[in-house]
MARRO-180978 format. One record per residue: residue in three letters; x, y, z of N, C-alpha, C in turn. Coordinates in steps of 0.1 Angstrom, whole numbers, plus 5000, padded with zeros to 4 digits. Atoms other than C-alpha are relative to their C-alpha. Example, Ala and Ser with C-alpha at 12.3 -4.5 7.8 and 13.67 -1.06 7.14 Angstrom:
Ala500949885000512349555078500950125000 Ser499149895000513749895071499250115008 
# end
This chain:
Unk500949885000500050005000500950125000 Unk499349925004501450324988500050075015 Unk500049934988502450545018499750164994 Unk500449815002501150965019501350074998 Unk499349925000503351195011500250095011 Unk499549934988505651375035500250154994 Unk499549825001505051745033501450065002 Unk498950004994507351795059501549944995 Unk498750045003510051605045500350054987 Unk499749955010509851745013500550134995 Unk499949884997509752105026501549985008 Unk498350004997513451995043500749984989 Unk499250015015514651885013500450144993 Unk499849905007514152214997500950125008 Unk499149924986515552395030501549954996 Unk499050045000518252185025501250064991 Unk499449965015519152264989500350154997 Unk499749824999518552634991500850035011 Unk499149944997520652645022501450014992 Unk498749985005523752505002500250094989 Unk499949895012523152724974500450105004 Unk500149844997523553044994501550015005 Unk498750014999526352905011501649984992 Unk498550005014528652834981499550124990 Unk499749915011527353154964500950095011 Unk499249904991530253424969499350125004 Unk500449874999527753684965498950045014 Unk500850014986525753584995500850025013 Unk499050064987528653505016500150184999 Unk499949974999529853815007499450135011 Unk501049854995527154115014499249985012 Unk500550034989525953925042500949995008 Unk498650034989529053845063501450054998 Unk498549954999532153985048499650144996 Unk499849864995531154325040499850105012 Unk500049924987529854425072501149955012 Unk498950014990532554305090501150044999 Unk499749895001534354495069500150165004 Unk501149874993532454825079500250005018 Unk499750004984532754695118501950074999 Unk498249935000536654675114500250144994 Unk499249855007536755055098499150075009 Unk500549934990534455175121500250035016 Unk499350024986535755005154501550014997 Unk498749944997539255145147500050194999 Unk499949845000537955515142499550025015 Unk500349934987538055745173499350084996 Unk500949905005536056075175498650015007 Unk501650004992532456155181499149994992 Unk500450075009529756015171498850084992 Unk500949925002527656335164500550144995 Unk500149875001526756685156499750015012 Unk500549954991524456705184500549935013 Unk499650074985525456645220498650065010 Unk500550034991522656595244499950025012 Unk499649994987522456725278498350025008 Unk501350014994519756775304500450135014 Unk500149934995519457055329499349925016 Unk500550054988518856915370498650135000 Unk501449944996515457025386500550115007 Unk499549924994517757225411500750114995 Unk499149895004519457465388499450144997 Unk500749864998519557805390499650054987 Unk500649965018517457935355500350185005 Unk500449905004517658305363501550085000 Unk498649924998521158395351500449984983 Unk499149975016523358455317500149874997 Unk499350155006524758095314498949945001 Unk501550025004521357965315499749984984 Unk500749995014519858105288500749984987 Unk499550015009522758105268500349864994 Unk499950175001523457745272498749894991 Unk501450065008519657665260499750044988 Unk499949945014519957875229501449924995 Unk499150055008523257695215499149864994 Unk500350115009522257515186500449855001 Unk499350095004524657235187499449905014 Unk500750024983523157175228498749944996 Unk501650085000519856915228499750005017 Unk500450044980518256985260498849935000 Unk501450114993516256675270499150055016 Unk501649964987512956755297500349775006 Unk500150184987512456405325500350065007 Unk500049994984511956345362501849995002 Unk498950004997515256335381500249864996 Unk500050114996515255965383500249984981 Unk500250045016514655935343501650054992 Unk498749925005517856175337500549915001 Unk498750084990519955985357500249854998 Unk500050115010519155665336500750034991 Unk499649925012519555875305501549975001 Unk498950014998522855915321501049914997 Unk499650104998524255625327500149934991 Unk500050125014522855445295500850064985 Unk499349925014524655755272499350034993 Unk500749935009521855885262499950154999 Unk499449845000523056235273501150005008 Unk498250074994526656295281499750085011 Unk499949954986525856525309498450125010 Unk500849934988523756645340500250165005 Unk499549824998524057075341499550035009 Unk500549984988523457165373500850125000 Unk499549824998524057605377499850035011 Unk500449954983524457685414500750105002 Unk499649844993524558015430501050015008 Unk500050024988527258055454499650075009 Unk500849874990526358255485501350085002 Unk499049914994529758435486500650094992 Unk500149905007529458575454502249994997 Unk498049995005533358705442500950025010 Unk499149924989534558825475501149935003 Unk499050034998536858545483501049924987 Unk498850035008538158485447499549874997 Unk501250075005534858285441499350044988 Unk501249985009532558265410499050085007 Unk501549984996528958405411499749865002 Unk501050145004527758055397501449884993 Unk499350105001529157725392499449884990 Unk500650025011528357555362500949854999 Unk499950165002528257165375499949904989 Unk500250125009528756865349499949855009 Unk499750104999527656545361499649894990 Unk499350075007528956275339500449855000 Unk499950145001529555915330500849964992 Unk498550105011531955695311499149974987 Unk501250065009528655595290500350114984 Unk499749855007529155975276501050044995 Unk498849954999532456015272500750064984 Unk499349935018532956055233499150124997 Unk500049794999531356395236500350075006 Unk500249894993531956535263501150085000 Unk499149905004535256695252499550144993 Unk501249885005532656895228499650085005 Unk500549944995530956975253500750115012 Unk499149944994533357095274500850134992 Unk499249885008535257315249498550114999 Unk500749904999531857465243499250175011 Unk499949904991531157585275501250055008 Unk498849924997534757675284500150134991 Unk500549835008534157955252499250065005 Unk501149904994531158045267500350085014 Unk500049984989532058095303501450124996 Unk498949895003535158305287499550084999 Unk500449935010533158485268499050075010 Unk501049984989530258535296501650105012 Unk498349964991533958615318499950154998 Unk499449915003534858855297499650194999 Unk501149904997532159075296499150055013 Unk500349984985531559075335500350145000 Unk499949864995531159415351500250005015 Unk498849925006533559515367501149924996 Unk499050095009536759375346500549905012 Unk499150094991538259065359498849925009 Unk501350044993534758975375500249854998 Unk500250085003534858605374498249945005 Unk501450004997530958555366499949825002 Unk500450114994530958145366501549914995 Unk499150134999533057805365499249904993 Unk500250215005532857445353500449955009 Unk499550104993533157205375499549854997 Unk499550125008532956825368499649925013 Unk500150154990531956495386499449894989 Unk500750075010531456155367499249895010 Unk501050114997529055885378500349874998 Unk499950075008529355535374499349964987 Unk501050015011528455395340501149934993 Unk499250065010529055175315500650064987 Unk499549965013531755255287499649994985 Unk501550005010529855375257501349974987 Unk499549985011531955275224499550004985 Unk500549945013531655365191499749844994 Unk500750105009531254985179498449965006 Unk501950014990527954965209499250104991 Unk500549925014526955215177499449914988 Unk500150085015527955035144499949885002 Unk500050145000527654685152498649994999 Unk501050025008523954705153499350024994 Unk500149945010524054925127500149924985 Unk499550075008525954695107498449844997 Unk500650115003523754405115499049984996 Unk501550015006520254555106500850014986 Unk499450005018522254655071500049864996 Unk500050155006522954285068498949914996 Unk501550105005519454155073499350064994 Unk501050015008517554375057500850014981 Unk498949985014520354385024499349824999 Unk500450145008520153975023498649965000 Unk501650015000516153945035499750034986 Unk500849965015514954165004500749984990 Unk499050055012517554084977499949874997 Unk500550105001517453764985498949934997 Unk501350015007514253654985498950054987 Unk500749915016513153924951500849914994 Unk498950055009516153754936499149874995 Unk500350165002515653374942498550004996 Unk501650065004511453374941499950114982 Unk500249925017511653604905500749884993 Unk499350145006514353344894499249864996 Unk500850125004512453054898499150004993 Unk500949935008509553234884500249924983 Unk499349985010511553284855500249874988 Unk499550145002512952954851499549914998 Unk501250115004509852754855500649895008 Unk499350164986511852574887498449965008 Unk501650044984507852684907499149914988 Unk500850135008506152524877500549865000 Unk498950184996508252184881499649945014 Unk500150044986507652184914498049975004 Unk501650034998503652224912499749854992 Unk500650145006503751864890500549905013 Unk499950104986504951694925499450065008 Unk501249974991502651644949500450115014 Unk500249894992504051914972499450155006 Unk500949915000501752144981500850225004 Unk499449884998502652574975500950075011 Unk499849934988502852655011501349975003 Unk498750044987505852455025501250044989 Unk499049975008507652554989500850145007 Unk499749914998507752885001500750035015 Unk499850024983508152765037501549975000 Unk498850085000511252545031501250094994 Unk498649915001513152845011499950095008 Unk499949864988512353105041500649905010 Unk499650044988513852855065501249984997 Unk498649984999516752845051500950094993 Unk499049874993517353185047500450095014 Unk500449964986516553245079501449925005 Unk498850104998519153005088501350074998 Unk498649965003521853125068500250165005 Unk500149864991521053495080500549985017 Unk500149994987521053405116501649975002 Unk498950015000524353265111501150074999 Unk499449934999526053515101499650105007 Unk499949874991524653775124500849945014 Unk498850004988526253505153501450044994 Unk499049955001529053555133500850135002 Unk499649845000529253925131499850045016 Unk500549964991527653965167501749965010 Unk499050014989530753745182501450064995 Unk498949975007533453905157500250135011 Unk500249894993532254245174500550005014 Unk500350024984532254095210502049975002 Unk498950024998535653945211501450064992 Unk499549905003537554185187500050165003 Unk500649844999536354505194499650015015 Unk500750024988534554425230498850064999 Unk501249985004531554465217498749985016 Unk500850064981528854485251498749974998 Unk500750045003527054245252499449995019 Unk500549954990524954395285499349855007 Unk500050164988523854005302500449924996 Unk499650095002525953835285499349944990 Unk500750115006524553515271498450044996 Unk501549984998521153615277499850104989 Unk500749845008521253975256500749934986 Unk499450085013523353725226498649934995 Unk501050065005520053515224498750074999 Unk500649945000518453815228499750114984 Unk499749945017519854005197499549874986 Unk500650095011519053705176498749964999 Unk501649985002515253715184499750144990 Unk500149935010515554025171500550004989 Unk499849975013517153995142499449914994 Unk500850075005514853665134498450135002 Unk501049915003511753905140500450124987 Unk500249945009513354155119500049974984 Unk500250105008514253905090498950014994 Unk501350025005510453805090499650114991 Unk500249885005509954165085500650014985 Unk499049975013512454205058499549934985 Unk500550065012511353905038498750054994 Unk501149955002507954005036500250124988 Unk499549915012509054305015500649974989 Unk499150055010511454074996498749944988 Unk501250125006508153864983499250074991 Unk501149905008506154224973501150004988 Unk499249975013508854294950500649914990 Unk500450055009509153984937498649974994 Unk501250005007506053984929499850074990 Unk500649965003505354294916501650104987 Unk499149985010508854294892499749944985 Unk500450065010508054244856500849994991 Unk497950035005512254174850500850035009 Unk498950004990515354134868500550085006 Unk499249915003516754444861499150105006 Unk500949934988513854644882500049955020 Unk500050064982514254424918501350075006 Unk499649894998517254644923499750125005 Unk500549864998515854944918498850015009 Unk500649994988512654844940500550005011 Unk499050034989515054734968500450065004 Unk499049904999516954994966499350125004 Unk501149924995513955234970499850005010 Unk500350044989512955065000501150025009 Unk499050014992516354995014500650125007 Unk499149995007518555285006499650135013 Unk500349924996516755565022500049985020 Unk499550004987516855385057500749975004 Unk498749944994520155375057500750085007 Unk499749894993520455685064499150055006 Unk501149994988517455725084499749955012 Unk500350124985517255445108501350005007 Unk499050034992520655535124501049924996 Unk499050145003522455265107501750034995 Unk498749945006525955515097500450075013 Unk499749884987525555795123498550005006 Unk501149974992523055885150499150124993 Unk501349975005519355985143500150175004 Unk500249884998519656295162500850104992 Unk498949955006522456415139498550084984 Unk501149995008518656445116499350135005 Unk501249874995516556775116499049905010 Unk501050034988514056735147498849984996 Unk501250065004511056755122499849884995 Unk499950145003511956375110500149945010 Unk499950094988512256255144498849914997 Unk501750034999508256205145499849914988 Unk500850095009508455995111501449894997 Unk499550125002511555815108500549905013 Unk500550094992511155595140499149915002 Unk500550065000508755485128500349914985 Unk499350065010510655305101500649885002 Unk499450114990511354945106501449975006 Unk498650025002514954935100500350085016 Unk499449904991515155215126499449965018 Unk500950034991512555025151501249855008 Unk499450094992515054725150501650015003 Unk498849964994518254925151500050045013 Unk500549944986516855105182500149885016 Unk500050154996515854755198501249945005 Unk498750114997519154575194501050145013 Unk499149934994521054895207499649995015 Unk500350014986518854925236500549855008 Unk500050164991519154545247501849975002 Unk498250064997523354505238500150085012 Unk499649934993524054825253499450035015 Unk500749904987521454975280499549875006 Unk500050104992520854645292498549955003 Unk501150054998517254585287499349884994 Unk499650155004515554265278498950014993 Unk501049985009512954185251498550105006 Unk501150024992510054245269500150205007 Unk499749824996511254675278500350054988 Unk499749955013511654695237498750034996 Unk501450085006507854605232499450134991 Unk500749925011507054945214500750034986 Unk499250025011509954895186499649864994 Unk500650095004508654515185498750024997 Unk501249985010505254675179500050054987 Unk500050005011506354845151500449914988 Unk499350135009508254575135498549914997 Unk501450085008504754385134499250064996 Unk501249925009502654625122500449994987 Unk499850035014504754635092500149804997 Unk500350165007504754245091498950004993 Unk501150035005501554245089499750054985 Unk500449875011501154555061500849924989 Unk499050075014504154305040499149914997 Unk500550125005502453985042498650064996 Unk500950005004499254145037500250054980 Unk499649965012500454285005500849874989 Unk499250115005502854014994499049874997 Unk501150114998499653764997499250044986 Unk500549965016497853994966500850004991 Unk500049955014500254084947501749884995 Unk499150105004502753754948499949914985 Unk500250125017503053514914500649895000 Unk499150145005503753144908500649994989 Unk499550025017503853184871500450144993 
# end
């Protein structure tokens, strides 16, 4: 008696075959694993800062009714963040602002060869590749505020300095999972427009509809093993990062299995888009150019080169909400700031909203033939 056919085993078979294909093509290997590790290595050997804008936050206790005040809140290059004390003092710590301005009056005024005002930085290691910036800035200022005191020689305020503990913020806890969303959403949608047009093309999905395999698991069996070969190279890129560079990975083990949820959720995402465009390509020589559409623009929007805030402030409000930028955000938060899926949940909402908005799309306007 004839036995049923094994979906499941037929749907590995094809996992199987499309993983080794990807793996012996160079061009897979390449743009998925050797050029961003490329990009790490030229990135994690540059010093510097990682901005235009440097970030700071003003305490609840500071004195607002004086020159260095107002002047300090008018410099353009200065982002002054609003929050409770408690929320700063996170901020802090996690490098999300290099410093705490606290402007205190003294009570003794100039008489013993004192400031008026004392123009506190408190500060963290998290911070540290700006706060030279910031420092030169307000050493001009306070000159300059100095110099124009009445009567001459007046010394109107100071700098003074204290850091905090905090974790060391480096420039690869940046580009690394900068690098890594570049990776998945480059092989996600390329890949998949590529390979499902090809087959198309080729009349490999007609071939495959005269054996009893039914559509679903075709499509199932080549997303599992790009999923596969993707994930693989993000451990590879994730531990290149970790043990060359000291990449921080904030619990350890836990935040490593934690980056690879995310980049399997972002993946899902990615493909989904890869599927519309093969679909809705009608030649080779256009899945490019859709890709590229899609891709190209949140490169440089979702953070993935240089920081978002380095962006006019009227884009804040729209490119966050960009996936690319939902799962760069995500990973950084979880390597670096030390939080765990489950404190990302409004960057994991946007990442499924757009699932949804791909597959729902990708479901109309896909093609077997």
């Amino acid at each position: 008696m004839p036995q049923p056919y094994n979906q499941f085993k037929a749907m590995l078979a094809i996992t199987r075959a499309s993983l080794k294909s990807m793996f012996k093509s160079p061009q897979a290997v390449f743009f998925s694993l050797f050029f961003p590790i490329v990009l790490i290595a030229i990135f994690g050997a540059l010093g510097g800062n990682r901005g235009i804008s440097v970030d700071i936050a003003f305490t609840k206790t500071s004195d607002t009714a004086n020159a260095v005040y107002q002047v300090i809140k008018n410099i353009p290059v200065l982002h002054v963040e609003n929050a409770n004390e408690a929320e700063l003092l996170d901020r802090l710590k996690k490098g999300r602002i290099t410093a705490l301005v606290d402007i205190r009056k003294r009570d003794t005024g100039n008489s013993n060869g004192h400031s008026q005002y004392d123009v506190h930085l408190k500060t963290t290691s998290a911070g540290k590749k700006d706060l030279p910036v910031l420092q030169s800035i307000l050493s001009n200022l306070i000159n300059q505020i100095n110099n124009q005191a009445d009567p001459p020689k007046y010394t109107y305020a100071t700098v003074s300095s204290e850091e905090v503990p905090g974790r060391e913020y480096r420039m690869i806890d940046f580009y690394l999972p900068g690098m890594l969303g570049f990776s998945l959403i480059g092989s996600a949608v390329f890949g998949v427009a590529f390979v499902f047009f090809a087959f198309r093309e080729t009349l490999v999905l007609k071939r495959l509809f005269s054996t009893p395999i039914k559509r679903g698991y075709i499509v199932v069996g080549e997303s599992i093993a790009r999923i596969i070969f993707q994930l693989t190279t993000a451990v590879v890129i994730i531990l290149f990062g970790k043990y060359f560079y000291n990449f921080t990975l904030a619990h350890g083990w836990v935040t490593f299995l934690e980056l690879l949820v995310l980049s399997f959720l972002g993946l899902i995402v990615f493909m989904g888009f890869g599927y519309i465009i093969s679909g809705v390509s009608k030649n080779q020589n256009v899945i490019p150019v859709y890709a590229n559409l899609f891709m190209f623009p949140q490169y440089f929007l979702s953070g993935t080169f240089f920081p978002k805030s380095a962006l006019p402030q009227g884009m804040q409000g729209i490119i966050k909400y960009l996936p690319l930028t939902a799962l760069n955000d995500a990973m950084r938060k979880v390597s670096f700031e030390g939080l765990h899926i489950w404190n990302v949940g409004s960057e994991i909402t946007i990442l499924l909203v757009w699932c949804l908005i791909a597959y729902t799309i990708a479901i109309k306007v896909f093609k077997w033939e």
